[in-house]
C-alpha positions in Angstrom: 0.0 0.0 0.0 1.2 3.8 -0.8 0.0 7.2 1.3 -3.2 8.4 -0.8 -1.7 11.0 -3.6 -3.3 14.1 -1.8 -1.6 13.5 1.8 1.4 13.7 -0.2 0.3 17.4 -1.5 0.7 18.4 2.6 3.8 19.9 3.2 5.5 18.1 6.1 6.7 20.8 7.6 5.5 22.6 10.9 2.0 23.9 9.7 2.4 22.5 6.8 -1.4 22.3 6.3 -2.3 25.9 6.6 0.7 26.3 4.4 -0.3 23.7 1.7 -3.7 25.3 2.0 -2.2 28.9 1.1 0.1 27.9 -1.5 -2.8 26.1 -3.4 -5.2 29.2 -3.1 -2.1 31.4 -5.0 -1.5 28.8 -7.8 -5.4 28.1 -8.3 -7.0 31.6 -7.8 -4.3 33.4 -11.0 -5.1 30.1 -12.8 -9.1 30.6 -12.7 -9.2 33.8 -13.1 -7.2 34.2 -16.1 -10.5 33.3 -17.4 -12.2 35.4 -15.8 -11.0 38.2 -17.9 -12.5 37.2 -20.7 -16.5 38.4 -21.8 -17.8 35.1 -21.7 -21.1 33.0 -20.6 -18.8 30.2 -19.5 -16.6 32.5 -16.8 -15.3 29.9 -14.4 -16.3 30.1 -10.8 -12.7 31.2 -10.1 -12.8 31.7 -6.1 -14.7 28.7 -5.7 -12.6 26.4 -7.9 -9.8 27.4 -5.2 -11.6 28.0 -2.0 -12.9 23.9 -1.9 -9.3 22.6 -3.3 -7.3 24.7 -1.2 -9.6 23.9 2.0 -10.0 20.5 1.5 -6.8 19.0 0.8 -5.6 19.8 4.3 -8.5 19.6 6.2 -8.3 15.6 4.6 -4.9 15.2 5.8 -5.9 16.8 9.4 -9.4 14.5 9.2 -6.8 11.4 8.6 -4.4 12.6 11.4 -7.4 12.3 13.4 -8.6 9.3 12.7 -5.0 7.6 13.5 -5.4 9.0 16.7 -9.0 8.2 17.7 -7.7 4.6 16.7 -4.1 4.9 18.9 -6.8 6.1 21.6 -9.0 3.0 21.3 -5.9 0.1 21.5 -6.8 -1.1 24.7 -10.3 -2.5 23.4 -9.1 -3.5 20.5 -8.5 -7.3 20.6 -6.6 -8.2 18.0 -2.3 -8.8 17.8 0.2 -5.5 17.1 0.5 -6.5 13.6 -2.9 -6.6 12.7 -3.3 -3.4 14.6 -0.6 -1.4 12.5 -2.4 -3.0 9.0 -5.4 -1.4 10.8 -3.6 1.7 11.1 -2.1 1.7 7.7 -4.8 1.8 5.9 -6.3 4.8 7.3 -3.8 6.5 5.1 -2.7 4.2 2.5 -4.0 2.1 -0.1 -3.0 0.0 -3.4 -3.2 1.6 -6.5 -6.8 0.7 -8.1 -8.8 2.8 -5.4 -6.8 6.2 -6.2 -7.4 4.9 -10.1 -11.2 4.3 -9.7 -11.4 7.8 -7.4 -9.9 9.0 -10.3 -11.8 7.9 -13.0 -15.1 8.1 -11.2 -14.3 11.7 -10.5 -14.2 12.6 -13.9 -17.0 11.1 -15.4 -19.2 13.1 -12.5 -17.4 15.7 -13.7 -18.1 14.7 -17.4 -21.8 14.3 -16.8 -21.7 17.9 -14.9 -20.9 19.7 -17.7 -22.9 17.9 -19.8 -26.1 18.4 -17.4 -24.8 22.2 -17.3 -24.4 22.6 -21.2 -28.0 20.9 -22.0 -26.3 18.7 -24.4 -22.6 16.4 -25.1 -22.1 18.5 -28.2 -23.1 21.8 -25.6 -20.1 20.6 -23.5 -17.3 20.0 -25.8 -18.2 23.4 -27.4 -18.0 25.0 -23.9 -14.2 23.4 -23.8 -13.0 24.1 -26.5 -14.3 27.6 -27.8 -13.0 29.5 -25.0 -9.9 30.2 -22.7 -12.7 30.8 -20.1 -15.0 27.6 -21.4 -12.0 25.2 -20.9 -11.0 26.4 -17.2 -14.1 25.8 -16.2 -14.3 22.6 -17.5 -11.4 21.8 -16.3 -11.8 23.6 -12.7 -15.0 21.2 -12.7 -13.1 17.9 -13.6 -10.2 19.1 -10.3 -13.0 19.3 -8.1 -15.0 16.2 -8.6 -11.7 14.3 -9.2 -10.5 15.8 -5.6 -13.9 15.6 -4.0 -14.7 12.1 -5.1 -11.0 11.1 -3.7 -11.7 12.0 -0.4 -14.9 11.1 -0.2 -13.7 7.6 -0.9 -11.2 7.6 0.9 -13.5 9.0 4.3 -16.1 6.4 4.0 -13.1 3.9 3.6 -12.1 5.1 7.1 -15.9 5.0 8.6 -16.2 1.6 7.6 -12.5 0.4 9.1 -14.0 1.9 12.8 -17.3 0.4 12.0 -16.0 -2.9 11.7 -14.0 -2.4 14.9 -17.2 -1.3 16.4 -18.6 -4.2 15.0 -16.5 -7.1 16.1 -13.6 -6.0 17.2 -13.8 -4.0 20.1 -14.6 -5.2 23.5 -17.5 -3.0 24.5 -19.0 -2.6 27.9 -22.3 -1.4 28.7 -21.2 0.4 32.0 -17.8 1.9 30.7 -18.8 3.7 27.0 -16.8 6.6 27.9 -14.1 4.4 26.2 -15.9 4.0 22.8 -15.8 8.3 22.5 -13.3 7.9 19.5 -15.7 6.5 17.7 -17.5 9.4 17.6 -15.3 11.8 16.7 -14.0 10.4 14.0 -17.6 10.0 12.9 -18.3 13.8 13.7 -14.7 15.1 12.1 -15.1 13.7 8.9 -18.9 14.8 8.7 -18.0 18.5 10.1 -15.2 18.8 6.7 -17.9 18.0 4.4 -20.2 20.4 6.0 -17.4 23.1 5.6 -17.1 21.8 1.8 -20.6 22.1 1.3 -20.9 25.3 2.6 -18.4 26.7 -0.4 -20.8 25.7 -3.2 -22.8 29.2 -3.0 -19.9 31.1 -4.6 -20.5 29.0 -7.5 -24.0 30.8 -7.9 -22.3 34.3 -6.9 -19.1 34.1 -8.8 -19.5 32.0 -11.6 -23.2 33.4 -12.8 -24.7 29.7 -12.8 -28.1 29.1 -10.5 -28.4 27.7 -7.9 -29.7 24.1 -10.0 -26.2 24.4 -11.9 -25.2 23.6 -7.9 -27.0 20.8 -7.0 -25.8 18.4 -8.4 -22.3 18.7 -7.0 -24.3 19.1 -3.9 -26.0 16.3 -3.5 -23.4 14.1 -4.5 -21.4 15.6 -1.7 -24.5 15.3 0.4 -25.2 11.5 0.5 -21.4 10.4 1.4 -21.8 13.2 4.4 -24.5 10.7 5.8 -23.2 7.7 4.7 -19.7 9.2 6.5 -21.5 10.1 9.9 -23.8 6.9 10.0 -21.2 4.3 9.3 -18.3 4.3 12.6 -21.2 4.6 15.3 -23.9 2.3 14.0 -22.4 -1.6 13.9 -21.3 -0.4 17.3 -24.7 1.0 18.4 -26.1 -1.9 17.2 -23.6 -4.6 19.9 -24.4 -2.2 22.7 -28.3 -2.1 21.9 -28.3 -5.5 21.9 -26.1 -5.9 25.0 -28.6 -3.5 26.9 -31.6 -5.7 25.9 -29.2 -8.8 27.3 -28.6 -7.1 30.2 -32.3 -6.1 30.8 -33.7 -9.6 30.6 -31.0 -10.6 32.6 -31.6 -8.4 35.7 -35.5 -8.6 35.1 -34.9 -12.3 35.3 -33.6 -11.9 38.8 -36.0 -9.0 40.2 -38.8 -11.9 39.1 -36.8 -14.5 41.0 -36.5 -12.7 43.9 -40.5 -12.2 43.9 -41.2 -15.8 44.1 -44.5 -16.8 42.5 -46.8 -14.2 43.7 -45.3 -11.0 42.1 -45.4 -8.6 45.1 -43.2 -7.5 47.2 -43.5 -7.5 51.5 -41.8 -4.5 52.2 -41.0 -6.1 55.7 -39.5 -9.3 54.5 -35.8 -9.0 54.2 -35.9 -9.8 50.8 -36.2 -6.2 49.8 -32.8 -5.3 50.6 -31.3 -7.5 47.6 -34.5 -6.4 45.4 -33.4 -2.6 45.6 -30.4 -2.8 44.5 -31.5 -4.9 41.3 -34.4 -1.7 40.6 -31.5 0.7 40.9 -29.5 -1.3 38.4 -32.4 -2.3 36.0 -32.9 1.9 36.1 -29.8 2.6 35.6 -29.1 0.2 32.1 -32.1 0.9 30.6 -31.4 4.9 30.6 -27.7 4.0 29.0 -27.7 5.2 25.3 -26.5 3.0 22.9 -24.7 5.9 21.0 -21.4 7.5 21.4 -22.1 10.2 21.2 -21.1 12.9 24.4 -24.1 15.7 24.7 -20.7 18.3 23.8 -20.8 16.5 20.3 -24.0 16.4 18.9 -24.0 20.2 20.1 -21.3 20.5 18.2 -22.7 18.7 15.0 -25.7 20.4 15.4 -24.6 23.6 15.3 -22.5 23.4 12.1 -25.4 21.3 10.9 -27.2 24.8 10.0 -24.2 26.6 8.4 -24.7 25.2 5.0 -28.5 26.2 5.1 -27.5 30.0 6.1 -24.6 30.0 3.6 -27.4 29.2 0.4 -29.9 31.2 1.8 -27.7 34.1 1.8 -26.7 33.6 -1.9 -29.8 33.6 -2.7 -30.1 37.1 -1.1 -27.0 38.7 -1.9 -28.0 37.5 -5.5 -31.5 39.2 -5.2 -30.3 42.2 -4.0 -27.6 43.0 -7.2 -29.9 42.2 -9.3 -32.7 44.7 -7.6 -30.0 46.9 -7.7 -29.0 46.8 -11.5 
């Protein structure tokens, strides 16, 4: 397995994220709007273009960084031999060389079928290409971003479904100590807060680039369906063990609090067999209010909070967009 082509666009280096992230915006932004200049119903979305590649490259290569530590964090429950662990580990970063290749080539068909979609028609799109300096950038600016965008979305559901299977069958889980499972759900609320920052770009296409706002949907919504599938996939195998382990548990102790009844199903408050009863009503209460998700109340603030950025970022196009044109 090799590192996945974009970590290796990060510049190790002390910051070398915000760094790679700056150095990108000053190559891609001259680049794009070179055809800007031009007079032209094909002007690329020049700051957009840049803005998403430049933002997430790094963001991908922090996201993984992440992840490699939410994994060093859950070692102890992991039950399976050093070497396995380090594959494990590998391939949160790493991969052989037909995913990259199928990222790639999947990235430009979307891309491909974009234009195509933008353009009306296949002969529509090759004529936006190739008749203009400003035509062919964005065409181009189109195939970086899907090409990019489908990489790491690839390569972040690849890393949801590596902790999902750990949640799944390889970590020991324990109904009374899930403060230890809390990696899983940052990695699952990292990766999902990047592609809410991503998605919250894709107005400047409508601002910028003079498209509307349905030339933006589809890039949307193929961003939008990974960025559940991303979220969903490290927490629920695992949600699944513990709510099945809860309903165990609750038969279990309900078994007991029956036993210790006897036949009649009351309880003598004077008999001394309400001393061990008390303790099993405490426990029963106790695991049946346990969640079953990973999730810390901190987090899903969190999530839910950046949850409504994309909304207000659209809806403020939208505005902006109404107001120049009231204005002209």
């Amino acid at each position: 397995m090799r590192k996945i082509w974009l970590l290796k666009l990060v510049l190790p280096v002390r910051y070398g994220r915000t760094m790679t992230g700056l150095l990108l915006l000053s190559l891609l932004l001259p680049l794009f709007y070179a055809g800007s200049t031009q007079t032209s119903e094909h002007n690329p979305p020049a700051l957009f273009f840049s803005l998403i590649i430049a933002y997430i490259i790094p963001v991908f290569s922090f996201i993984t960084a992440k992840a490699q530590e939410a994994l060093r964090a859950l070692r102890p429950i992991i039950a399976v031999d050093d070497a396995v662990f380090e594959t494990i580990h590998a391939r949160l970063d790493s991969t052989d060389l037909r995913l990259p290749l199928v990222c790639l080539c999947g990235g430009a068909v979307g891309a491909a079928v974009h234009t195509v979609f933008i353009s009306q028609s296949l002969s529509g799109a090759v004529s936006t290409a190739v008749g203009s300096v400003s035509g062919f950038l964005s065409v181009l600016g189109t195939q970086m971003v899907y090409i990019v965008m489908t990489t790491v979305l690839v390569m972040l559901i690849r890393q949801a479904r590596i902790f999902g299977r750990i949640g799944g069958s390889l970590a020991r889980v324990s109904l009374l100590d899930t403060r230890a499972l809390l990696p899983f759900a940052r990695v699952s609320i990292i990766s999902s807060l990047a592609i809410i920052g991503a998605l919250a770009l894709f107005p400047l296409i409508n601002l910028e680039g003079g498209l509307n706002l349905m030339e933006s949907v589809p890039g949307a919504v193929a961003t939008l369906g990974p960025l559940i599938v991303i979220f969903i996939i490290p927490v629920w195998p695992l949600h699944k063990r513990l709510l099945k382990l809860k309903e165990q548990e609750l038969i279990r102790v309900s078994n007991k609090i029956a036993a210790s009844l006897g036949g009649t199903g009351e309880v003598d408050i004077e008999s001394a067999d309400i001393d061990a009863l008390s303790p099993l009503l405490t426990y029963r209460r106790e695991i049946a209010e346990l969640s079953t998700w990973p999730f810390s109340m901190g987090s899903i603030t969190t999530l839910a909070f950046y949850l409504i950025i994309p909304p207000l970022t659209w809806a403020g196009a939208a505005l902006i967009e109404n107001l120049v044109d009231s204005l002209l």
